[in-house]
C-alpha positions as CSV (number, residue, x, y, z in Angstrom):
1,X,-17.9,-54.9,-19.6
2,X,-19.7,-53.4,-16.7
3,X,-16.7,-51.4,-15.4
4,X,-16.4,-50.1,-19.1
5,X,-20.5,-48.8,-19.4
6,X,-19.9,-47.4,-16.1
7,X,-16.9,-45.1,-16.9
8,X,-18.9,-44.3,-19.7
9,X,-21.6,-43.3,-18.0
10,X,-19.5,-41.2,-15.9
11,X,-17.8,-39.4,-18.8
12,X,-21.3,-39.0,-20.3
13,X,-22.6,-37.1,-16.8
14,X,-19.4,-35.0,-17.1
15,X,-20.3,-33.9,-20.6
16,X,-23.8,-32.8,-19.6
17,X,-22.6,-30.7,-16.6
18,X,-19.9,-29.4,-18.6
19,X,-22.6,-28.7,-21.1
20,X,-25.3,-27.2,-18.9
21,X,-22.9,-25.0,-17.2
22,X,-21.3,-23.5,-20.0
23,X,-25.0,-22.7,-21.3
24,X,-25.9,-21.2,-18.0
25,X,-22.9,-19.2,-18.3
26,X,-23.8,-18.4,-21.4
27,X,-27.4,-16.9,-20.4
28,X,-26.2,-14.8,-18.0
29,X,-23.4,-13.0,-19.3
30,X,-25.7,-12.6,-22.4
31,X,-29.2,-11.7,-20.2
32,X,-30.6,-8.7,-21.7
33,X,-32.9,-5.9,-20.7
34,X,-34.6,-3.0,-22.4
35,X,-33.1,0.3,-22.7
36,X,-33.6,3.8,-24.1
37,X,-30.9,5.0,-26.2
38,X,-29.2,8.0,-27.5
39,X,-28.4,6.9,-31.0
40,X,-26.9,10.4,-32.8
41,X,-26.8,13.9,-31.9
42,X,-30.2,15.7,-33.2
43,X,-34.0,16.2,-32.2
44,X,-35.5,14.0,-29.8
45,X,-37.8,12.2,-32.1
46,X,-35.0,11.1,-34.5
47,X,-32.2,10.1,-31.9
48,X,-33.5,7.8,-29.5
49,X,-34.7,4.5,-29.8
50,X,-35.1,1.3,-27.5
51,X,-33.2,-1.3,-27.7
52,X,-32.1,-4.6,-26.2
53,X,-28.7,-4.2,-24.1
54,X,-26.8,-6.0,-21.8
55,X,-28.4,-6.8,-18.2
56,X,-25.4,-5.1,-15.6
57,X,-23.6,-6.8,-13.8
58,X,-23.0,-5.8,-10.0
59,X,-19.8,-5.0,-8.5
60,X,-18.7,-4.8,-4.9
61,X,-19.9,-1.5,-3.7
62,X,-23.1,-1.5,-5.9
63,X,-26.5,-2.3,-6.2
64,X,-28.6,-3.4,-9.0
65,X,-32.2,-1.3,-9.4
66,X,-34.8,-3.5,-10.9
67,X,-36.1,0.3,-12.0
68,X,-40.1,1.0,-11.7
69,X,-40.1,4.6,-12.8
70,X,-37.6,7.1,-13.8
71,X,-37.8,11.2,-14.6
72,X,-36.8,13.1,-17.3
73,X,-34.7,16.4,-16.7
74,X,-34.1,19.3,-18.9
75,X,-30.2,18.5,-19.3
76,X,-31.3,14.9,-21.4
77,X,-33.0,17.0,-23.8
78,X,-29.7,19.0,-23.9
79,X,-27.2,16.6,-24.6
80,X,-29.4,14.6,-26.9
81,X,-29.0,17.8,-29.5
82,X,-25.2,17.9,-28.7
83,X,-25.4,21.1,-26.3
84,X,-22.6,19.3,-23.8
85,X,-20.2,18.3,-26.2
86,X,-17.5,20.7,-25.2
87,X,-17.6,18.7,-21.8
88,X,-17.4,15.1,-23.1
89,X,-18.6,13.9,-26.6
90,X,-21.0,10.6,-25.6
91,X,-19.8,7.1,-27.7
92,X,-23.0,6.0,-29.4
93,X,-25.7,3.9,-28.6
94,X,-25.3,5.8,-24.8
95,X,-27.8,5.6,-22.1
96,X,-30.5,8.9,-20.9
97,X,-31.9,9.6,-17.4
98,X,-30.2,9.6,-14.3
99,X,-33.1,9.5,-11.9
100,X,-34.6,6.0,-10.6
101,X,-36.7,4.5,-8.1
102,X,-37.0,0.6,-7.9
103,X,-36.3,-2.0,-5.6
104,X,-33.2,-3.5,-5.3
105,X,-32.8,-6.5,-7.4
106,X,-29.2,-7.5,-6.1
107,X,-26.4,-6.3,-4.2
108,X,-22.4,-6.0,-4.2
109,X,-20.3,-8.4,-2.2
110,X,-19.9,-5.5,0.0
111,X,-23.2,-4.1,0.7
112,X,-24.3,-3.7,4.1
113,X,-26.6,-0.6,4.0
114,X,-29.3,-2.1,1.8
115,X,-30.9,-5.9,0.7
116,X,-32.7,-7.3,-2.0
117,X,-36.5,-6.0,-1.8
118,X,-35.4,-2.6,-0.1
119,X,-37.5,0.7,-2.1
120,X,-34.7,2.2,-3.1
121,X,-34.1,5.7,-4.9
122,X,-30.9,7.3,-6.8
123,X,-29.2,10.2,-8.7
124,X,-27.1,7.7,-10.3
125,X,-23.4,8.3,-11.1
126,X,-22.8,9.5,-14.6
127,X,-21.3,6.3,-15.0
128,X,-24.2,4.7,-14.9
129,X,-26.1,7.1,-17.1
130,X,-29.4,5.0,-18.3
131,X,-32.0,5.2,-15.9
132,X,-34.8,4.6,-18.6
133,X,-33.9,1.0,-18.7
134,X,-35.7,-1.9,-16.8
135,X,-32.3,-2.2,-14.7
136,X,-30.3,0.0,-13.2
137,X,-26.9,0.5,-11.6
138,X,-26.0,2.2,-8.5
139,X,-23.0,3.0,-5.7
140,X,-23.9,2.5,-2.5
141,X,-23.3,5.6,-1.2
142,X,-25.4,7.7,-4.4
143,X,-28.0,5.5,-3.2
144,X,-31.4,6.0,0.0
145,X,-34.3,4.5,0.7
146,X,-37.5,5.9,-1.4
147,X,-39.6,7.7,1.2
148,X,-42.4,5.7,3.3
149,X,-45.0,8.1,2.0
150,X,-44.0,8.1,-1.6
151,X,-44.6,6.0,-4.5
152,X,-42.2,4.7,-7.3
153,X,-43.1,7.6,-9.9
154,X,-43.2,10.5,-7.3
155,X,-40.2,9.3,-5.8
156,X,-38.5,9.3,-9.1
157,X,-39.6,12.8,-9.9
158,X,-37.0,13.7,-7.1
159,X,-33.4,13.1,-6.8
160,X,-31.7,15.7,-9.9
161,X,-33.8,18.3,-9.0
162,X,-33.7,17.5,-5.2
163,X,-29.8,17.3,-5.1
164,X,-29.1,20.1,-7.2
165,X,-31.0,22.6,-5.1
166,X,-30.4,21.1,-1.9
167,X,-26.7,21.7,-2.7
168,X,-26.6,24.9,-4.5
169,X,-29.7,26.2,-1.5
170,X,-28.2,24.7,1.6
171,X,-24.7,23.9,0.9
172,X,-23.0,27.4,-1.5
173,X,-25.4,29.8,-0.7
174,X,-26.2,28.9,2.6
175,X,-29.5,30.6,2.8
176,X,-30.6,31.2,5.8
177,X,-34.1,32.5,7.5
178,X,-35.4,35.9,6.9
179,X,-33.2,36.1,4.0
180,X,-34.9,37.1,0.2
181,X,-34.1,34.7,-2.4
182,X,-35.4,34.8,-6.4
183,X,-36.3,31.6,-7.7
184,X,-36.7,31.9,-11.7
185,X,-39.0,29.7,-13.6
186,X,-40.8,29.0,-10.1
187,X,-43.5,26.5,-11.8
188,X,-40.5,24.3,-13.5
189,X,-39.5,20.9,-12.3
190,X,-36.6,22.5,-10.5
191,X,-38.5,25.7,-9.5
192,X,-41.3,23.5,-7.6
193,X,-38.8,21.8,-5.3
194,X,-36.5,25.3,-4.8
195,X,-39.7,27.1,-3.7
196,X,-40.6,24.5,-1.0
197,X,-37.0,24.5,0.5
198,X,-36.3,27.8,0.5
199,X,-39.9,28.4,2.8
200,X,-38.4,25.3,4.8
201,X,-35.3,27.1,5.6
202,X,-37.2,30.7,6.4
203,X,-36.4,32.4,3.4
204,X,-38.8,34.9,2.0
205,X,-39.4,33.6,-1.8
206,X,-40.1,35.7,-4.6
207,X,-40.3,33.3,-7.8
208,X,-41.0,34.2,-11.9
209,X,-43.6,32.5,-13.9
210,X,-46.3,33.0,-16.6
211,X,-50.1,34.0,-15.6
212,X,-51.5,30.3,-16.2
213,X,-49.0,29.2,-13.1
214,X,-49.4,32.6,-10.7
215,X,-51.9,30.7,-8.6
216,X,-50.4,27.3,-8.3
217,X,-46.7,28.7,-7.3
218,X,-48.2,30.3,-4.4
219,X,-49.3,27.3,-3.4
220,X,-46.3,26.2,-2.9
221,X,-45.3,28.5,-0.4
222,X,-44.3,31.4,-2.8
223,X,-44.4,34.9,-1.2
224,X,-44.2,37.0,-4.2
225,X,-44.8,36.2,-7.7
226,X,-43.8,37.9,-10.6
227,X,-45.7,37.1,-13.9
228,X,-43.0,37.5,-16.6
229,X,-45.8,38.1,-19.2
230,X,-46.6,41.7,-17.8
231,X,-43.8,42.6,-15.4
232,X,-40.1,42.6,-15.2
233,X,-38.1,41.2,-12.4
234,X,-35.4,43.7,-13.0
235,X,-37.8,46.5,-11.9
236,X,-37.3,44.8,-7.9
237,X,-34.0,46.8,-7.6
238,X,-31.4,45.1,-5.8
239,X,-33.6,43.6,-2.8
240,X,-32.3,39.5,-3.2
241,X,-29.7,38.0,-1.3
242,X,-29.5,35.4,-3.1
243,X,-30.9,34.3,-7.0
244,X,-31.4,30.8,-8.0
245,X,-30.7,31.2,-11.9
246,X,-32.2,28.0,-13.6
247,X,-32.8,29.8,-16.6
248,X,-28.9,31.0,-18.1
249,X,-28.5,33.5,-21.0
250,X,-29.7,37.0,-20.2
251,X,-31.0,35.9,-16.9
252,X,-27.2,34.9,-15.3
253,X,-25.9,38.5,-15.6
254,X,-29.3,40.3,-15.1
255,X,-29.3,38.6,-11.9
256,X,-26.5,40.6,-10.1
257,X,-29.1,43.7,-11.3
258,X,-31.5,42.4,-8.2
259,X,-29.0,41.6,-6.0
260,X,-27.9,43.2,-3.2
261,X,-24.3,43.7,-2.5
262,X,-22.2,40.9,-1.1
263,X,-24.7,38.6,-2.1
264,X,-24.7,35.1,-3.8
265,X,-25.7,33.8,-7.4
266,X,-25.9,30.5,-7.7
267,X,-27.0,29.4,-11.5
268,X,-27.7,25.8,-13.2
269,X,-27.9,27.1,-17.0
270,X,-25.1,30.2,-17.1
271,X,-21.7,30.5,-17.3
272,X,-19.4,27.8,-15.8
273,X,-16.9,29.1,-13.2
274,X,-13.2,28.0,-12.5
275,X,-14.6,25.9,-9.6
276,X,-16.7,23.9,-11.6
277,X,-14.4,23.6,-14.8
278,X,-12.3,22.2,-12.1
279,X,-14.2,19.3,-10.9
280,X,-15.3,18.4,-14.5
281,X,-11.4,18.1,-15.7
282,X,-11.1,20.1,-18.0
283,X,-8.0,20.5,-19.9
284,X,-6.6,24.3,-19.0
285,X,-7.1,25.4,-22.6
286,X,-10.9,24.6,-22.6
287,X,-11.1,26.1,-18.9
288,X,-9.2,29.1,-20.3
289,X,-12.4,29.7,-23.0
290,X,-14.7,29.3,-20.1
291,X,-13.0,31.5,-18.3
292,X,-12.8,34.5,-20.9
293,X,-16.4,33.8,-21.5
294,X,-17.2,33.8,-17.7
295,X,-15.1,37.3,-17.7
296,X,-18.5,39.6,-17.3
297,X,-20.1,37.5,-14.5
298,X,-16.9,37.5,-13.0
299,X,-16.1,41.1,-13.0
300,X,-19.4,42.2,-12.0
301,X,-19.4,39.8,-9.2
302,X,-15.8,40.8,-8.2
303,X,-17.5,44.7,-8.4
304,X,-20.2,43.6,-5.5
305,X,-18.0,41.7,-3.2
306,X,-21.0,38.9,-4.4
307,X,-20.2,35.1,-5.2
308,X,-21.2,33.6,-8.2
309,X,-21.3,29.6,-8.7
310,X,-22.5,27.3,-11.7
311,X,-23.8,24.1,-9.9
312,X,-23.5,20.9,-11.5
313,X,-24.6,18.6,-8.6
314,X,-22.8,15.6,-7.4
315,X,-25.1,12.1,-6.7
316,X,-25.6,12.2,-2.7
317,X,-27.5,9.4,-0.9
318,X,-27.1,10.9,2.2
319,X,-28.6,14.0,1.1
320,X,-31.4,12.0,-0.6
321,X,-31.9,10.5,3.3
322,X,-32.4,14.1,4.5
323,X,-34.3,15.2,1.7
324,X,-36.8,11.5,2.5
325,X,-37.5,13.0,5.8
326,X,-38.5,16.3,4.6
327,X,-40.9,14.2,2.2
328,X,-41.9,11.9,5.3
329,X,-42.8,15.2,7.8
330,X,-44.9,16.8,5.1
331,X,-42.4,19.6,4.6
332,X,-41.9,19.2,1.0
333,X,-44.4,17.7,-1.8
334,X,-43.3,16.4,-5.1
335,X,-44.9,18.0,-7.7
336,X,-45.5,15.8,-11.4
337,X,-47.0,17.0,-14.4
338,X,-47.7,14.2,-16.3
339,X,-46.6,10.1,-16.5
340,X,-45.6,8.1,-19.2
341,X,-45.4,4.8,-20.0
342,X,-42.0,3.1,-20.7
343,X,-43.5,2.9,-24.7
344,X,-43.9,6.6,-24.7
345,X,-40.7,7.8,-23.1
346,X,-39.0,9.5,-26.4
347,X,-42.7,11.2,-25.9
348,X,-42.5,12.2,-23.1
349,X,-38.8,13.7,-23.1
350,X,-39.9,15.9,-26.7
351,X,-43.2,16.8,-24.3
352,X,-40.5,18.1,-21.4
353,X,-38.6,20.1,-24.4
354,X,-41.3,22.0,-24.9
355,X,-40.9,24.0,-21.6
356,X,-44.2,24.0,-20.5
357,X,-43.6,21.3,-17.8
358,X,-45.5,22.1,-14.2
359,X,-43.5,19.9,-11.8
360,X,-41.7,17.0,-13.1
361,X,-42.5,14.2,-16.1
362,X,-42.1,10.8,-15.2
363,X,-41.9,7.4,-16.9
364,X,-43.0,4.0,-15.6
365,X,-40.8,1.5,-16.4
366,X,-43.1,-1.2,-15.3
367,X,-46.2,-1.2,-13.4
């Protein structure tokens, strides 16, 4: 009888840890977090919404962000109202932002290079696309420490626009000291940081902006500033070795009006060149469209003996180290125009829309 209430009581332990661990299991596959969605092509207000999604789950070369504040960028705006669907139509409910700051919450099997409770920043990998979520994935290697000197919502306002002229500054053009470089839309979220590195690297700036922001783009270091309210740029003559075109249409081909033979245009907005079409994948009848439609830039490049490049940045964390210690030595100040609250994000992107943006918008994900 004994023996018997004992196996019983054995069987009945069994049953509970069975039990408990197949709940436990259970919680964490299914742990959720909240996440800003893209729910349908259209305006800001009526395509996004937050919603409850999946917590992610860490691989071995990754780290997850428990994110404290994220950024905005002009190109969520854009693919929310379908403007990138030639280059990938997104599989709704999809993830916006792909700037983050955080501290790391848990890492890969793998990791070496950071540990739980590091201040960590990212240009996540389009993969991950969702930093407006209260967790974030990352790759190791898209991945740097925030700077010491920094905060979560400055540091946020940093890696796209960071990245992107870092590698379209420094790495294709190459622009050098005493070189003359035109930086459109100089008050911009982009435009802020450009102006800053090019006067790091010795160039002499000449930026375009509205009459409000003459004053405040100087601060930044600008040498020349042309208010696009009552002057044209196009009136300089070809005196740029380089121009930064952040602003497409008109602006991509105007650009080789200013610039001075054998010299380099290097554009974020304009037409996409066989390079680029290249390292998105495109099929060769979509990159024969571009092409055609790239066929005046390309000509009138050819013409000057100049380069022209369409920059779509690639995540970089050890460009994001480099670009820390600029931050750290007081070379380079990040610049935000206003801060959100998680609640108000699908405010604060229609707010960034608008254009009118001096320096980056942020969102706190949590205080």
């Amino acid at each position: 009888m004994v023996c018997l209430l004992i196996v019983v009581l054995i069987m009945f332990v069994l049953v509970i840890i069975v039990y408990t661990t197949k709940i436990n299991s259970f919680l964490i596959l299914e742990a959720k977090m909240k996440s800003l969605m893209i729910t349908k092509y259209g305006d800001v207000n009526s395509s996004l919404e937050e919603q409850e999604v999946p917590k992610p789950a860490v691989k071995a070369n990754q780290i997850l962000i428990k994110t404290y504040s994220s950024s905005f960028n002009p190109i969520d705006y854009k693919i929310v109202s379908g403007a990138y669907k030639a280059l990938g139509k997104l599989s709704f409910p999809a993830g916006i932002g792909r700037d983050v700051s955080g501290i790391v919450d848990e890492v890969g099997k793998n990791v070496r290079k950071f540990k739980t409770g590091d201040k960590v920043y990212s240009r996540i990998n389009e993969s991950f696309v969702g930093t407006m979520a209260e967790y974030v994935l990352s790759n190791v290697e898209d991945t740097a420490l925030m700077p010491s000197n920094l905060g979560f919502d400055e540091s946020a306002s940093i890696p796209l626009v960071g990245l992107t002229t870092y590698q379209a500054l420094v790495d294709v053009a190459k622009l050098s000291k005493g070189e003359s470089v035109l930086i459109h839309a100089g008050s911009g979220g982009i435009g802020t940081f450009a102006i800053q590195l090019a006067k790091h690297l010795g160039a002499k700036v000449t930026t375009t902006t509205s009459s409000k922001n003459v004053s405040f783009v100087k601060g930044l270091g600008a040498d020349k500033v042309i208010d696009y309210t009552s002057q044209n740029y196009l009136d300089e003559g070809a005196a740029f070795d380089v121009v930064y075109d952040t602003l497409g249409g008109d602006h991509t081909l105007n650009s080789f009006n200013v610039l001075k033979e054998g010299g380099r245009v290097l554009s974020i907005a304009g037409t996409i060149d066989s390079i680029t079409a290249e390292q998105f994948g495109l099929n060769k009848f979509i990159r024969m469209i571009l092409a055609f439609q790239a066929r005046k830039v390309t000509r009138t490049a050819s013409k000057m003996n100049a380069t022209y490049r369409f920059l779509y940045m690639s995540p970089n964390g050890e460009q994001l180290k480099k670009i820390a210690k600029l931050y750290e030595s007081g070379k380079l100040k990040p610049i935000l125009d206003k801060t959100y609250k998680f609640s108000e994000s699908i405010q604060a992107l229609e707010y960034l829309s608008k254009g009118h943006a001096k320096g980056k918008v942020v969102v706190k994900i949590r205080e």
